[in-house]
N, CA, C and O of each residue as an XYZ file, in Angstrom:
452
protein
N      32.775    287.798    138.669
C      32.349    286.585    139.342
C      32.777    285.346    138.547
O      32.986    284.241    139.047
N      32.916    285.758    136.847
C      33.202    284.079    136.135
C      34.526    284.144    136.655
O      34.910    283.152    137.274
N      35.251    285.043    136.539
C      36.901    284.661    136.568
C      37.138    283.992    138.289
O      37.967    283.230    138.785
N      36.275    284.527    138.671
C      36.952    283.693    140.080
C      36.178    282.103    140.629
O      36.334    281.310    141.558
N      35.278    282.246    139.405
C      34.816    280.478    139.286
C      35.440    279.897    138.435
O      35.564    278.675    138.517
N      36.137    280.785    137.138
C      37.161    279.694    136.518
C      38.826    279.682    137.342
O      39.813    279.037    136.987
N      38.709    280.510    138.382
C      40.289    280.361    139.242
C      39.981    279.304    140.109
O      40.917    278.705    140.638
N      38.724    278.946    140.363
C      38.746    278.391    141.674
C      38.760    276.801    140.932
O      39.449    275.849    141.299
N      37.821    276.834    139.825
C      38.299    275.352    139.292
C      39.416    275.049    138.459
O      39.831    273.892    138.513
N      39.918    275.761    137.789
C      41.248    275.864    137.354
C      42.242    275.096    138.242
O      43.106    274.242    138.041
N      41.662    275.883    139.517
C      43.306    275.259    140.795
C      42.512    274.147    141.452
O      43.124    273.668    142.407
N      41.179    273.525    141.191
C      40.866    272.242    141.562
C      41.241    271.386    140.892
O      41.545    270.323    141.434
N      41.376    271.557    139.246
C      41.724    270.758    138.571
C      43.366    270.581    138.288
O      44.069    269.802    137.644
N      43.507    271.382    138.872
C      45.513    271.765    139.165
C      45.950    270.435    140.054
O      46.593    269.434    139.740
N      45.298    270.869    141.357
C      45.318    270.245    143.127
C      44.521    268.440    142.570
O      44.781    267.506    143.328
N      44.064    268.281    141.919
C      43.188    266.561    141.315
C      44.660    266.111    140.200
O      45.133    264.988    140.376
N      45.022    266.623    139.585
C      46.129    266.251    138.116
C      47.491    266.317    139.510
O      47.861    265.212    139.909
N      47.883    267.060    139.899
C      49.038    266.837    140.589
C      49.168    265.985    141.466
O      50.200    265.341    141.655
N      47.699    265.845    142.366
C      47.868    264.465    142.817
C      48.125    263.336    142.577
O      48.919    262.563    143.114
N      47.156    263.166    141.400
C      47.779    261.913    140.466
C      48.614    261.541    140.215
O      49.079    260.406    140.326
N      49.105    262.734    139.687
C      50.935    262.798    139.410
C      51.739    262.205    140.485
O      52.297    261.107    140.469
N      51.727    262.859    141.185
C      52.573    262.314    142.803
C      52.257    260.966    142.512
O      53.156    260.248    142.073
N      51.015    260.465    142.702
C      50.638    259.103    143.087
C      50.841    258.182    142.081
O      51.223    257.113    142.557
N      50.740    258.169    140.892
C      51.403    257.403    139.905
C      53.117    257.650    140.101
O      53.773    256.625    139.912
N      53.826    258.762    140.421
C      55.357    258.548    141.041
C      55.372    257.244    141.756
O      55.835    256.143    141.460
N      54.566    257.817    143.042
C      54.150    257.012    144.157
C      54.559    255.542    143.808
O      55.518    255.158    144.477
N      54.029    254.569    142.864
C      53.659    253.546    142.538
C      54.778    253.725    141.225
O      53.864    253.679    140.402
N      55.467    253.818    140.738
C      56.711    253.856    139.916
C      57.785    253.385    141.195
O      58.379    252.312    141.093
N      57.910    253.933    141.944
C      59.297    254.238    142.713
C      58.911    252.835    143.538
O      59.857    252.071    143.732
N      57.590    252.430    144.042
C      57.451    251.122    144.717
C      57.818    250.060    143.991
O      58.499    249.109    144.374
N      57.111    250.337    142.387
C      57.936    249.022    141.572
C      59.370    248.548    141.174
O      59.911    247.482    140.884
N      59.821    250.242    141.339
C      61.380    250.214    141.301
C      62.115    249.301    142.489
O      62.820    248.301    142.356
N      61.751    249.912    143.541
C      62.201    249.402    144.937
C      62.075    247.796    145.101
O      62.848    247.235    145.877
N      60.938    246.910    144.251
C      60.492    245.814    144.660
C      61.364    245.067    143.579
O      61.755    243.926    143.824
N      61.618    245.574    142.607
C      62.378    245.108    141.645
C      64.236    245.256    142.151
O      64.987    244.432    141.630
N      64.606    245.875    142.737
C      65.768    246.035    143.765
C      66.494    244.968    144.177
O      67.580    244.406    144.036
N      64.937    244.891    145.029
C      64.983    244.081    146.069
C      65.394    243.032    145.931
O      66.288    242.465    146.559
N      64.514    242.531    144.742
C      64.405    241.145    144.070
C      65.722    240.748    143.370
O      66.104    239.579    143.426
N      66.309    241.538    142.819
C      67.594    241.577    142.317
C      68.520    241.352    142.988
O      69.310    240.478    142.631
N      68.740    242.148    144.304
C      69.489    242.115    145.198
C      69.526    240.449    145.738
O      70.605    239.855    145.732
N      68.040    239.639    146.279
C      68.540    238.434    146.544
C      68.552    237.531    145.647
O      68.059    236.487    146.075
N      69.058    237.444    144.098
C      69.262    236.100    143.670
C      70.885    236.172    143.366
O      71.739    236.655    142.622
N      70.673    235.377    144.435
C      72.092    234.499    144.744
C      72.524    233.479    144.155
O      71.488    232.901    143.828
N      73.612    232.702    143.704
C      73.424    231.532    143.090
C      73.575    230.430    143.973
O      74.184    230.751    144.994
N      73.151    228.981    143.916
C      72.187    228.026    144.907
C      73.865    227.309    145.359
O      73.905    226.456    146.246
N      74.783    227.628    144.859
C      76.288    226.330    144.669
C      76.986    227.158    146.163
O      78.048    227.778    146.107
N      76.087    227.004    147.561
C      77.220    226.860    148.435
C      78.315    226.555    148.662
O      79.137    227.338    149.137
N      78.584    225.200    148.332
C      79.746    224.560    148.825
C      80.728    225.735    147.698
O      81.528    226.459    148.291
N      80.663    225.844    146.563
C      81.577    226.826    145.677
C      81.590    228.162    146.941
O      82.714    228.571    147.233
N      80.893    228.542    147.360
C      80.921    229.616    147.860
C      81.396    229.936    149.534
O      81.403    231.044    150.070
N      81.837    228.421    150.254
C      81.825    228.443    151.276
C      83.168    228.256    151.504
O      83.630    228.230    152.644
N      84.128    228.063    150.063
C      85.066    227.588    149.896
C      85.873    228.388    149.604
O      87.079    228.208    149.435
N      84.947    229.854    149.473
C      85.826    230.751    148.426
C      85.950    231.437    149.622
O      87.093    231.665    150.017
N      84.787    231.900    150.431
C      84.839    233.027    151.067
C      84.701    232.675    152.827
O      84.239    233.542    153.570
N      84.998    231.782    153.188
C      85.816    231.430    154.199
C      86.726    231.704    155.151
O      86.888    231.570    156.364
N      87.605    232.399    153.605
C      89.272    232.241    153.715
C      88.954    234.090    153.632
O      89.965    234.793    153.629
N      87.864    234.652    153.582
C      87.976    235.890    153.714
C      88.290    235.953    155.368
O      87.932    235.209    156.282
N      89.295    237.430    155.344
C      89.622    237.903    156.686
C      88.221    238.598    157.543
O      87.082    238.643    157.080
N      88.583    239.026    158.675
C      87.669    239.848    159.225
C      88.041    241.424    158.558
O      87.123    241.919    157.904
N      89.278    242.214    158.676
C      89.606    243.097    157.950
C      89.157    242.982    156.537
O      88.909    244.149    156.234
N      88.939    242.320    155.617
C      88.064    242.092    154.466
C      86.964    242.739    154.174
O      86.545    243.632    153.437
N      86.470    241.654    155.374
C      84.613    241.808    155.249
C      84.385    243.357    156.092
O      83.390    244.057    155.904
N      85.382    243.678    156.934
C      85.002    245.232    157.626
C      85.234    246.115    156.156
O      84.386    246.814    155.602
N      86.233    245.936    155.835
C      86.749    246.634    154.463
C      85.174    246.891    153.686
O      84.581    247.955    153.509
N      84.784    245.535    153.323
C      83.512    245.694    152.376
C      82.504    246.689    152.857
O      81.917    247.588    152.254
N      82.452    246.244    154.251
C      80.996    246.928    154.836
C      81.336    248.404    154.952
O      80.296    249.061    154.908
N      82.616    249.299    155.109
C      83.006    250.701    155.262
C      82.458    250.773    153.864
O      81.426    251.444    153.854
N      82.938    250.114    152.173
C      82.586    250.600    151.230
C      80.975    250.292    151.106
O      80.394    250.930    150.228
N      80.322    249.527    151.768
C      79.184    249.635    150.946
C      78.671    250.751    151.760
O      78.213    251.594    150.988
N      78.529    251.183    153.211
C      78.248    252.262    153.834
C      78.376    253.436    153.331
O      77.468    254.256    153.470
N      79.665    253.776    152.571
C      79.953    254.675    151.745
C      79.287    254.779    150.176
O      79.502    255.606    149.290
N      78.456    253.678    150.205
C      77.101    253.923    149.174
C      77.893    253.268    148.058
O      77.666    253.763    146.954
N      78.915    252.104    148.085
C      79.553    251.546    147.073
C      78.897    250.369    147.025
O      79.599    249.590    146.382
N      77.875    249.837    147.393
C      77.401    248.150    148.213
C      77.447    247.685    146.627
O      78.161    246.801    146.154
N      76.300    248.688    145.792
C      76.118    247.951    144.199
C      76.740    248.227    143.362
O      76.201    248.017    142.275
N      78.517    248.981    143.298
C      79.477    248.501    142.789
C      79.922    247.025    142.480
O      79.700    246.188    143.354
N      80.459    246.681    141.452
C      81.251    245.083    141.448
C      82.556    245.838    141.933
O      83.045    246.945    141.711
N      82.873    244.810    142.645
C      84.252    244.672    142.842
C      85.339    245.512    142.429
O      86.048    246.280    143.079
N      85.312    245.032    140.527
C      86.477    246.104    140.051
C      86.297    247.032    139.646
O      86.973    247.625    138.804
N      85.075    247.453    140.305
C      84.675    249.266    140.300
C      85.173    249.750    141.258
O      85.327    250.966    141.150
N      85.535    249.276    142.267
C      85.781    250.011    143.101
C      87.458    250.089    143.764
O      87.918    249.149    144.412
N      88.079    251.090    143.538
C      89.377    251.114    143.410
C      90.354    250.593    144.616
O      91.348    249.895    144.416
N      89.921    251.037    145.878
C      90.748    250.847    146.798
C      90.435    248.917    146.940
O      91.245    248.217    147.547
N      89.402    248.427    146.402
C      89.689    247.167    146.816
C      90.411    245.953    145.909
O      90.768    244.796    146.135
N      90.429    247.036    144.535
C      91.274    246.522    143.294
C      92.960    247.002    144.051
O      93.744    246.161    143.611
N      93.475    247.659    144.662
C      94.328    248.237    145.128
C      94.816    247.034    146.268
O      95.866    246.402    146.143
N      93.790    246.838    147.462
C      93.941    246.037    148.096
C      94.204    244.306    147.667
O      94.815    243.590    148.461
N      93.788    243.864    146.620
C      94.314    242.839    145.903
C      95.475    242.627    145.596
O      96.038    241.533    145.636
N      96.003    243.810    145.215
C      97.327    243.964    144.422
C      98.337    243.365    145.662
O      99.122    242.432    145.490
N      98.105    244.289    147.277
C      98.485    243.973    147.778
C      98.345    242.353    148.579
O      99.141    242.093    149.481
N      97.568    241.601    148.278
C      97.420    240.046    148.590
C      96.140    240.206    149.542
O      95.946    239.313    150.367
N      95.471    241.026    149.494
C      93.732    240.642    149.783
C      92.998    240.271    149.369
O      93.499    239.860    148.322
N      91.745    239.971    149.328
C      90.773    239.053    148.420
C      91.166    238.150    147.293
O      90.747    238.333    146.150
N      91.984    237.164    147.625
C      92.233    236.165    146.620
C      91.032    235.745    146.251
O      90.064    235.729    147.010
N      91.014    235.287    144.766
C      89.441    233.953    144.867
C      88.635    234.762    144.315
O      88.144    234.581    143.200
N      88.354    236.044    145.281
C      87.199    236.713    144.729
C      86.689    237.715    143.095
O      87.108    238.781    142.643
N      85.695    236.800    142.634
C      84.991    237.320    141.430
C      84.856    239.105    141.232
O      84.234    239.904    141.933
N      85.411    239.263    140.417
C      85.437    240.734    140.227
C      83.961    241.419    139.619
O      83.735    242.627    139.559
N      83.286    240.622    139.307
C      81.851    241.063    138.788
C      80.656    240.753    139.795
O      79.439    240.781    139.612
N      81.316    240.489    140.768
C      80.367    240.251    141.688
C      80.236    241.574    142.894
O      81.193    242.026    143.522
N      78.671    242.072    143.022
C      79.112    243.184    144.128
C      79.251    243.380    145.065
O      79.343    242.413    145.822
N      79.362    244.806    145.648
C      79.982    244.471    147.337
C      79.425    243.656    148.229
O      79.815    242.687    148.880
N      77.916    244.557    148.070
C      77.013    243.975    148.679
C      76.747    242.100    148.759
O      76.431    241.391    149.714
N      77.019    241.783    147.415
C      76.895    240.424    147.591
C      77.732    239.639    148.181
O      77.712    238.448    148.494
N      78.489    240.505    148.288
C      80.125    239.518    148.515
C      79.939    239.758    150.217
O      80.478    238.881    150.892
N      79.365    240.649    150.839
C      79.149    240.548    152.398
C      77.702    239.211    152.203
O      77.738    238.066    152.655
N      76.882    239.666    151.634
C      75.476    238.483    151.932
C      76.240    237.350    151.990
O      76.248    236.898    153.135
N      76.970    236.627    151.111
C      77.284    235.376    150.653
C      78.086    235.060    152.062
O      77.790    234.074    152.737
N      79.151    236.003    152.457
C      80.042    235.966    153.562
C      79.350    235.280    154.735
O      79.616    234.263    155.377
N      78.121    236.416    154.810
C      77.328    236.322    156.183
C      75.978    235.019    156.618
O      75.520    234.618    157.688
N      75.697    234.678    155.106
C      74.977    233.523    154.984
C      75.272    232.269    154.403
O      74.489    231.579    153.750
N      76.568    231.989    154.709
C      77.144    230.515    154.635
C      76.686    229.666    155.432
O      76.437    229.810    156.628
N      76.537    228.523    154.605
C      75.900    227.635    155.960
C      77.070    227.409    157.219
O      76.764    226.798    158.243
């Protein structure tokens, strides 16, 4: 009879600690995500620099970008990512900052004044 009152709290105190566990994950991975996020929109405030640069981007460009960030390249910079270091060579993306990432380089595109 003890052993199956120390099995039964044994695996209560198993089923209480693993929850926790999960749930402190839980709340790791939200702070991660919010911190992302936050990262993701600071942009820098100098439109006119930016309206000037990326303008003169094509539509084939900006489709270009959006196939790579779809392809899970968005938070690459630029000269991480080969085919668009490739595509330069050939006279695409003039202008554009090589440390800047995909993803940003569509936001900035898409939210010009």
């Amino acid at each position: 009879m003890k052993s199956i009152i120390i099995y039964v709290l044994a695996y209560i105190v198993g089923y209480i600690l693993s929850g926790a566990i999960i749930f402190s994950i839980a709340i790791v991975v939200e702070e991660i995500k919010e911190k992302i996020s936050k990262a993701k929109n600071k942009v820098p405030k100098d439109k006119g620099q930016i309206k000037g640069e990326l303008m003169k981007m094509t539509k084939f460009e900006l489709d270009l970008l959006k196939v790579v960030s779809n392809n899970g390249d968005g938070d690459e910079c630029f000269e991480d990512v080969d085919v668009l270091i490739d595509m330069r060579m050939k006279g695409y993306y003039k202008g554009i900052d090589d440390g800047i990432t995909v993803d940003e380089l569509i936001w900035r595109y898409e939210n010009v004044d």
